[in-house]
N, C-alpha and C positions, 0 to 999 in steps of 0.2 A: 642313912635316911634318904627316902627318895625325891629329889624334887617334884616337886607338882607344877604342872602347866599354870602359866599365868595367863587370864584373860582379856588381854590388853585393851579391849572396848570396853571393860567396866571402868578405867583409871582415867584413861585420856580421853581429856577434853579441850575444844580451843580451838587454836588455830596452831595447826602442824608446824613443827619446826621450817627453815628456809632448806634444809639440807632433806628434806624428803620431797623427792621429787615424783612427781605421779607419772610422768611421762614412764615407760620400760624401755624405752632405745634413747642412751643419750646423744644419740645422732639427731631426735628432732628438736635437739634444746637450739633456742635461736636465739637466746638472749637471756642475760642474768640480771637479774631483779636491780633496781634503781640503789644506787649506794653501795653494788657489790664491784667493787673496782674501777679501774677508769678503761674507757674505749674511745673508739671512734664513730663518731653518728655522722652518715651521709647526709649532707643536707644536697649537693647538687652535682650534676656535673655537665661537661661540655664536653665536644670535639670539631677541633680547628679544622678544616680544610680550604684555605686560601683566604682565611679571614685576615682583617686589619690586626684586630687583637683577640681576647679572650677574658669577659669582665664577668665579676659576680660582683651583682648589689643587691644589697639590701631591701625586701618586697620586691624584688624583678624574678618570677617565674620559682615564685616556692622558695629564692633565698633567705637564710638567714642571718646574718651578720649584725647583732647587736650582742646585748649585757645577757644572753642567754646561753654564751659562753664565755669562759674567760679567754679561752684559748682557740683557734684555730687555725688548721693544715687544708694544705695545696697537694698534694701527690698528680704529679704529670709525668707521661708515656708516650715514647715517639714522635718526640717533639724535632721539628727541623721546617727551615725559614726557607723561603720562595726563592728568597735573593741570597746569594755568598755572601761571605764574608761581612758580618752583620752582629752587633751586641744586642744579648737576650736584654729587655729590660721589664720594669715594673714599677706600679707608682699606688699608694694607698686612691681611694674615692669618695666622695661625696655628695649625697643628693644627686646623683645620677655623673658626676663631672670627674675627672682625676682632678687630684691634688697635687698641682703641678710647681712648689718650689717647699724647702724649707726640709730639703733632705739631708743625712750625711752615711754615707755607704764606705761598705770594704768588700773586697773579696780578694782570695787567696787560691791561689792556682798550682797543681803541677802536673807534669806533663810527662807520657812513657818514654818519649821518644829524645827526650834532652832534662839535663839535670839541674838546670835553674826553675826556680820556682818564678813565679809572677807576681805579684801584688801592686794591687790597686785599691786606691780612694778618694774621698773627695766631699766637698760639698755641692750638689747638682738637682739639677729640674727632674733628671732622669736617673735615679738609681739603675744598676746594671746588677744582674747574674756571672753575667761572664767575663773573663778576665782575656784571652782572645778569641777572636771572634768567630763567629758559628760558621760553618759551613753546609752546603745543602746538595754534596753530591752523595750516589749511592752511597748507604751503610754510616751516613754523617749524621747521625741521629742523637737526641739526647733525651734524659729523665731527669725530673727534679724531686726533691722533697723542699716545703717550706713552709714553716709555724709562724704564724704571727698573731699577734694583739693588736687590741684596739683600747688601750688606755689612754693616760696622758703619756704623752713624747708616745705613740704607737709605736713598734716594731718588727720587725722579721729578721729569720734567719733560715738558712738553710745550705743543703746542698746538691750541687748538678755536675753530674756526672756526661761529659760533652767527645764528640768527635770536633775538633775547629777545622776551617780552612785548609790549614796543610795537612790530614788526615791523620793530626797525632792527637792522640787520647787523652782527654784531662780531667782533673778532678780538681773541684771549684767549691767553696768555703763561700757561701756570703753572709753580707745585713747589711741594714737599714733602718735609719728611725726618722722620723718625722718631726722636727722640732715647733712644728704651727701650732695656731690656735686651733683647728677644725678637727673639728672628731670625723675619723671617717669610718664609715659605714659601706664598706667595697675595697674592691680590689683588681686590679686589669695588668694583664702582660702580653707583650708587646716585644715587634723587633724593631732598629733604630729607623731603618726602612725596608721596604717590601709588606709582604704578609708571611700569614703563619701557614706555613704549606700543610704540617700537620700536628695535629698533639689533641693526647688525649686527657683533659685536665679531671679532678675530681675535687669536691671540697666536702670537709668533714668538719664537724666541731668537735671537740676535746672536753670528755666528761670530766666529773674530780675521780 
């Protein structure tokens, strides 16, 4: 028996499945439909050259930092501070201000050049990144990743990947939470002193 052509415009009606795509080069798909996995949404970004710090707040220049995600990331590139021998730090904000106490931080460090690890923590004004301290000769460069919230007790975590001072390479584990009352709505990083010679920060929000 032979089959006979079927004539698909007589049966179907509606709205096409999500899996037929009209585009013919899936090189111009830019994005997958709302609910189809999670990503990353750019919401801003910055680049240091010999600033004090590097802050995103909330309503300041298209940021977005409220209940419109649950989750958001920091991704910085080429980061390295003005002055030697100096700790990366960072502190939650609000209403335009950092949130300057009612911290409790860690971080965890080791190093190519020797076989003890570092660790550090604490209760402080100034949470840290880094476990020793930055350096800012040729090729002393650093990147970080780091996720955070904004609920109650907020947090972060991440990791930076660093040249210190004595030009040994490390890799640094951190966090941090915020035990105040103040929701905060920003974010800023900083070195203990000097400025930020360079970096190139990005900030993304976290879909489901």
């Amino acid at each position: 028996m032979a089959l006979s052509k079927i004539d698909a415009a007589n049966f179907l009606t509606g709205t096409l499945p999500a899996a037929n795509i009209n585009d013919t080069s899936i090189g111009n798909i830019t994005a997958l439909p709302d609910g189809v996995g999670g990503s990353l949404v750019k919401i801003s970004s910055a680049t240091a050259s010999g600033d004090a710090s590097v802050t995103f707040d909330n309503g300041s220049g298209g940021v977005v930092i409220d209940s419109t995600y649950k989750v958001y990331k920091v991704i910085c590139n080429n980061l390295a501070p003005a002055t030697d021998n100096v700790e990366f730090r960072y502190r939650f904000r609000s209403s335009g201000s950092d949130i300057a106490s009612g911290y409790e931080f860690n971080v965890i460090a080791g190093f190519v050049n020797t076989t003890v690890a570092g660790v550090g923590s604490g209760s402080n004004t100034n949470p840290k990144m880094t476990y020793n301290n930055h350096g800012n000769a040729t090729g002393e460069k650093s990147m970080f990743e780091l996720t955070f919230n904004i609920d109650a007790y907020p947090s972060a975590f991440g990791r930076l990947t660093m040249v210190n001072n004595s030009d040994d390479l490390s890799n640094t584990t951190f966090s941090m939470r915020n035990t105040g009352a103040t929701q905060p709505d920003g974010i800023t990083f900083f070195y203990e002193s000097g400025n930020i010679s360079t970096g190139e920060f990005i900030l993304y929000g976290v879909t489901d």
